[in-house]
Each structure stands twice: as C-alpha cells, then as structure tokens.
C-alpha positions as CSV (number, residue, x, y, z in Angstrom):
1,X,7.4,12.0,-5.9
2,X,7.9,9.3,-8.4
3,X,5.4,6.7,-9.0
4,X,7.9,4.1,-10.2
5,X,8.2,3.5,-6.3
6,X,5.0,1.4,-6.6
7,X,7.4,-0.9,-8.3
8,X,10.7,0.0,-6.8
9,X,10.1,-0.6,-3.5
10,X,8.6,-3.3,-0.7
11,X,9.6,-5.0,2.3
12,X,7.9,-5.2,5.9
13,X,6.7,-3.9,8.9
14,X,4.7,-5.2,11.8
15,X,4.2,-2.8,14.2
16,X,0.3,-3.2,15.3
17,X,-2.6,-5.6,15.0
18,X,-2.8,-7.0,11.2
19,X,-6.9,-7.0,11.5
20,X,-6.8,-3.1,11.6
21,X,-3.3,-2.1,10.2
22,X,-3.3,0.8,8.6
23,X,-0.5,4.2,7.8
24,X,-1.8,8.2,7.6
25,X,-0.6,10.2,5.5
26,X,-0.2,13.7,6.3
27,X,2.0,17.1,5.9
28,X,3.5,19.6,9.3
29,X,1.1,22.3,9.8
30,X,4.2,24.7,10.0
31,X,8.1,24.1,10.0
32,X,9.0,21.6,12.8
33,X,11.6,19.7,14.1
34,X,12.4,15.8,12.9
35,X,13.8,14.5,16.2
36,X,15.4,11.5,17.1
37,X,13.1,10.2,19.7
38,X,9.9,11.1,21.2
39,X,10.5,14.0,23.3
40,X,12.0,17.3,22.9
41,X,15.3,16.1,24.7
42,X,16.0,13.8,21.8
43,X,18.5,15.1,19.3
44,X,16.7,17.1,16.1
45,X,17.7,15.0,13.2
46,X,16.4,18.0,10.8
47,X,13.5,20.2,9.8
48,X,10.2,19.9,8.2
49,X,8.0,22.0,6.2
50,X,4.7,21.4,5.5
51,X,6.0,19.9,2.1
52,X,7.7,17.1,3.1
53,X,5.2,14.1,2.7
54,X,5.4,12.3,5.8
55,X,3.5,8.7,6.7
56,X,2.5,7.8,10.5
57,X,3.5,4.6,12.0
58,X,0.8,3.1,13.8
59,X,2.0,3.1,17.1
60,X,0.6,5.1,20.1
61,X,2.0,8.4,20.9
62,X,4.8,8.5,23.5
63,X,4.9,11.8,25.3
64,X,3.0,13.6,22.6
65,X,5.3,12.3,20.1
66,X,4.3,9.7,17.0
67,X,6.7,8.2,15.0
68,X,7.0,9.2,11.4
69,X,8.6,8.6,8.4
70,X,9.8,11.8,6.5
71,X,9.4,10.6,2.6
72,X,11.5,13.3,0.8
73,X,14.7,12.2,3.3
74,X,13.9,9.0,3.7
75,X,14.4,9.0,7.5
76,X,12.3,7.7,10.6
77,X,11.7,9.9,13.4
78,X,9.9,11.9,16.0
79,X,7.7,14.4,15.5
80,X,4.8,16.9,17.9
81,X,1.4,14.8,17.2
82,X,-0.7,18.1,17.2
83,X,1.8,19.9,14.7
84,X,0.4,17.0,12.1
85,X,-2.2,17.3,9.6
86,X,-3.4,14.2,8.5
87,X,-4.7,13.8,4.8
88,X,-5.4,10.0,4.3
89,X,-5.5,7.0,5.2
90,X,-3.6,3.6,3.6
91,X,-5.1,0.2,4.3
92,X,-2.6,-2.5,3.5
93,X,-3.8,-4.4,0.1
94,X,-2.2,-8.2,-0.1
95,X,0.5,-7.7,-2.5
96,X,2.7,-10.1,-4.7
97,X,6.4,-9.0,-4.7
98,X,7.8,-12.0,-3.1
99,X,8.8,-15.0,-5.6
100,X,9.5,-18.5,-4.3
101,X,13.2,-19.7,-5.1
102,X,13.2,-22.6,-3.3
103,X,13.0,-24.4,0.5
104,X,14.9,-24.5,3.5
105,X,16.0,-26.6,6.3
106,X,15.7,-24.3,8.7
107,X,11.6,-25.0,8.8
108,X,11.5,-20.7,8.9
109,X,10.2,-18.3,6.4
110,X,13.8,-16.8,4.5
111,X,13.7,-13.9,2.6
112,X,16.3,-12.6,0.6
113,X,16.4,-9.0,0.0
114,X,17.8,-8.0,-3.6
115,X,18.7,-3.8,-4.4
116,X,19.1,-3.8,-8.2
117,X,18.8,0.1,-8.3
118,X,21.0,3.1,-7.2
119,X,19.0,3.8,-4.6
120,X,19.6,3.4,-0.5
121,X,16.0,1.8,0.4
122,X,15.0,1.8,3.6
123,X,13.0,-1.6,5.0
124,X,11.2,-2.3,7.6
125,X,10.4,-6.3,8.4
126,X,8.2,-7.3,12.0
127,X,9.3,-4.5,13.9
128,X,12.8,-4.6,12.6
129,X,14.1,-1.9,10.1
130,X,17.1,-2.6,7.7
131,X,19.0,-0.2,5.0
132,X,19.5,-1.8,1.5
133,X,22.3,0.2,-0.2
134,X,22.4,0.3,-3.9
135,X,22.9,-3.1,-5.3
136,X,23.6,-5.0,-2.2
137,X,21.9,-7.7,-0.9
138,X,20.5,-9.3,2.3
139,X,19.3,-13.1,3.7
140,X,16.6,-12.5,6.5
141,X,15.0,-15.3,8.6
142,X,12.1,-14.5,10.0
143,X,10.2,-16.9,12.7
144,X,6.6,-15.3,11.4
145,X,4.6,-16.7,8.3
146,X,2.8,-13.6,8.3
147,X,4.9,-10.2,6.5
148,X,3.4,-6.9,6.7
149,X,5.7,-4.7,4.7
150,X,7.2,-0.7,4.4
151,X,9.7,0.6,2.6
152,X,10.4,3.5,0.5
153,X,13.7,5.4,-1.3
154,X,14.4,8.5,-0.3
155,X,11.7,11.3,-2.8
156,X,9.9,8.0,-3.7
157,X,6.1,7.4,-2.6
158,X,6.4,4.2,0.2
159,X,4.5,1.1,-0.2
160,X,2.8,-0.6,2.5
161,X,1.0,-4.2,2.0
162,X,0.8,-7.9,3.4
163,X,1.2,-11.4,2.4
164,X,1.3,-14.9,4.0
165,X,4.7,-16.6,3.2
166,X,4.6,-20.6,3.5
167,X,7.5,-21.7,6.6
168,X,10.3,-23.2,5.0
169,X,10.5,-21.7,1.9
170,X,12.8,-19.6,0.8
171,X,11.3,-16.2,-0.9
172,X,13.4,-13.2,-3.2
173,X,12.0,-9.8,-3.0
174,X,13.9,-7.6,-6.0
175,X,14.0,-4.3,-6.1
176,X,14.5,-2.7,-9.6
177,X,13.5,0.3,-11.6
C-alpha cells in the first residue's frame, strides 16, 4: 500500500447517517469470490485472498451480501458477510481538500474534480460513484451542502472524511502525487 494516497486521493460518499458514519476495514477469511451484486447469481467480477485489503460500505447486508470495496483492484462489489474478518474501524475526521475558486449562480454547491496523476481514481460523491482517469477532469453539482467523501487508486490506502461546503460556491478538489 502506499501512504502517498493520504494525499492523492479524496472525494465523497453518503451512503448512511453522518452522526454515526463510519467504514471497517477487514481481509477474506479464505479465497472468495468478488461478485457483481449481492447474491451468488450475480456475475463473479474476480477473486479474493485474504490479502487483498478490502473496506465495508456501511450499508445493511442484502441477502447475506455487504458491499465492499476491494483496495488492491480498486473495484466495488459483493462479497459473503460471514467470509469477512473485520480488523478496524475508520471514523470520518473533517478534512480540508476542497479549495474555494469562486461562486456560482446556480445557488448549489459545485465541485470540480481535478486528476493531476497517472492514476484511474475511483470517487464516490452522496451515493453516486464516478471514475477520474489520469489527468482528466470533472464539474459536479451537488444539491447537498454537506460532502462525505471515498475514494481511493487502485494499491493505494482510501481516504474517507467530511466537510461542510457553503451553497453557491464553487469548490476544486486536486488530486496529485
């Protein structure tokens, strides 16, 4: 894993309550399959070992299922909740990687996404996920003052953290190594 992540990589997610939003951390107990949805009928996108770092979205089990995110592929996905072990626990920190660049009209929070690096990131902004490929970037409007945030790079250690974001302004986020 490589620590430069920590600066590397942000963006958001809000999948849960804020007042108790948290990600585990955790390994497969043995080699399992990475499947597309929550249910053994879903397609098996690959296989884990016990390994792969994986982080669990906090978002009740469907059909036994949780939702994970595999960190060495960088890939979302489906995996057996009782082949999981779980080794920690994040709590979201308020974090700082937004700079203001200016207002809008539009009376919303903008964000503008900026990939500086060689690296596919992979995004994830109130409950909508995104791909940044290397050195491209994106303008998202979000209706929501309130950004909880998830990204990582694919072998890169994700970060996970919050901030408040004043309607009407326009905010950068840039990713760089």
């Amino acid at each position: 894993m490589h620590i430069r992540c920590l600066i590397l990589c942000a963006a958001v997610l809000a999948f849960f309550t804020t007042a108790s939003a948290q990600l585990l951390t955790g390994h497969a107990r043995s080699e399992i399959n990475f499947r597309e949805g929550p249910g053994t009928q879903f397609r098996v996108l690959h296989t884990i070992d016990h390994s792969n770092l994986l982080v669990i979205l906090p978002r009740e089990a469907q059909n036994g299922f949780v939702e994970a995110f595999d960190v060495e592929t960088s890939s979302r996905g489906y995996i057996y909740e009782n082949l999981i072990v779980v080794t920690d626990t994040l709590n979201y920190q308020t974090q700082h990687f937004f700079e203001k660049a200016g207002e809008n009209s539009l009376g919303e929070t903008e964000i503008e996404l900026v990939n500086r690096t060689n690296h596919s990131l992979f995004i994830w902004i109130n409950k909508n996920s995104y791909s940044l490929a290397p050195f491209e970037k994106k303008v998202l409007v979000l209706q929501s003052e309130e950004i909880v945030f998830f990204s990582s790079a694919p072998g890169l250690y994700p970060v996970f953290g919050r901030e408040i974001l004043q309607k009407g302004n326009t905010f950068r986020w840039v990713f760089s190594l």
